[in-house]
C-alpha positions as CSV (number, residue, x, y, z in Angstrom):
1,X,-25.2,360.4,133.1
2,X,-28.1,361.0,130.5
3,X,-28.6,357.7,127.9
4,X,-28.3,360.2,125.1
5,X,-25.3,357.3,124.1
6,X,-27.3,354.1,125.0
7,X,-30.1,352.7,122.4
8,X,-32.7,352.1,125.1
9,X,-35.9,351.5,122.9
10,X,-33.3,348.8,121.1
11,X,-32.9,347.9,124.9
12,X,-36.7,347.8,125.9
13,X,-37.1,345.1,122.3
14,X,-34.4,343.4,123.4
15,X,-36.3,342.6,126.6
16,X,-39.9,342.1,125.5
17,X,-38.4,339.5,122.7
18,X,-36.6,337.9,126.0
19,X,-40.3,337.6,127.4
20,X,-39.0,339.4,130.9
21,X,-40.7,342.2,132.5
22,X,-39.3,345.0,133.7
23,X,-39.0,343.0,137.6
24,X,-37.4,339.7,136.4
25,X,-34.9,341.3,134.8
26,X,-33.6,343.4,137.0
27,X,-33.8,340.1,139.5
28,X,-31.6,338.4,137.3
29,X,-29.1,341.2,136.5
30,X,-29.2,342.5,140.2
31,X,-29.9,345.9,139.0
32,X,-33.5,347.8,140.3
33,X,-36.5,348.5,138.5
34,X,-35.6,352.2,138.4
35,X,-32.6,351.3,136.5
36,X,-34.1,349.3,133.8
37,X,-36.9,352.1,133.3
38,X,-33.9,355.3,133.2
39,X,-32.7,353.2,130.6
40,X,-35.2,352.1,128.6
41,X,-36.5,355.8,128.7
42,X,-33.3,357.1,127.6
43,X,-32.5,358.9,130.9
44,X,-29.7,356.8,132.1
45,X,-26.3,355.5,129.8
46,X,-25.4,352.3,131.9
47,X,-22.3,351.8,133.5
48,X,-20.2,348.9,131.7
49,X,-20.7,346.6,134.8
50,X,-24.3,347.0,134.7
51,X,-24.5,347.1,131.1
52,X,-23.2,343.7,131.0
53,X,-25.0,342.4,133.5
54,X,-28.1,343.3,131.8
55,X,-26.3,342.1,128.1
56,X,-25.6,338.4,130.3
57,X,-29.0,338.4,131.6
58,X,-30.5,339.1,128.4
59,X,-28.0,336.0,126.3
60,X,-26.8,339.1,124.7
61,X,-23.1,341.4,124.4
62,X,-22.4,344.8,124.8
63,X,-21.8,347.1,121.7
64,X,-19.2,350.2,122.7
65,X,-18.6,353.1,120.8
66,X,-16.3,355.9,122.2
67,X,-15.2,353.2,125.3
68,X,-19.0,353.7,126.6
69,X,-22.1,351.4,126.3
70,X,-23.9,352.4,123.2
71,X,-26.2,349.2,122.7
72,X,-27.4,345.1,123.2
73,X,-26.5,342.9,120.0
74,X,-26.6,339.4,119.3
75,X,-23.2,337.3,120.5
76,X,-23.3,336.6,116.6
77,X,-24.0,340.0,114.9
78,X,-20.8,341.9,113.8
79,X,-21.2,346.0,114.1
80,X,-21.0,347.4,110.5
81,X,-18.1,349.9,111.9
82,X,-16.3,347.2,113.3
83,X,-15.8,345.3,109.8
């Protein structure tokens, strides 16, 4: 599945402003290097499972749109189409 659907530059900030590289996250969200670089390249939409993995590793949630991972937000933030 192409990440035309899943914000991964917004992905990539997300994890430079969690100070992990590429490795330590996937460690901690038991997902592969390869996977976090498809993503952040926008050439892989994450599966939910790993999607929230990754959102858990990162102390963040998962933002869906159309029932498919569309982006990382803060637990707080509220998604403008969701008000």
């Amino acid at each position: 599945m192409t990440g035309a659907g899943f914000d991964g530059a917004g992905f990539k900030t997300a994890r430079v402003a969690a100070q992990f590289s590429q490795r330590g996250l996937a460690e901690r969200a038991k997902v592969s290097v390869t996977t976090i670089k498809n993503i952040e390249a926008n050439r892989y939409c994450p599966h939910w499972a790993t999607a929230e993995r990754l959102a858990e590793a990162l102390g963040l949630c998962v933002v869906y749109r159309d029932g498919q991972p569309a982006a990382l937000a803060s637990r707080t933030a509220v998604p403008q189409d969701a008000a």
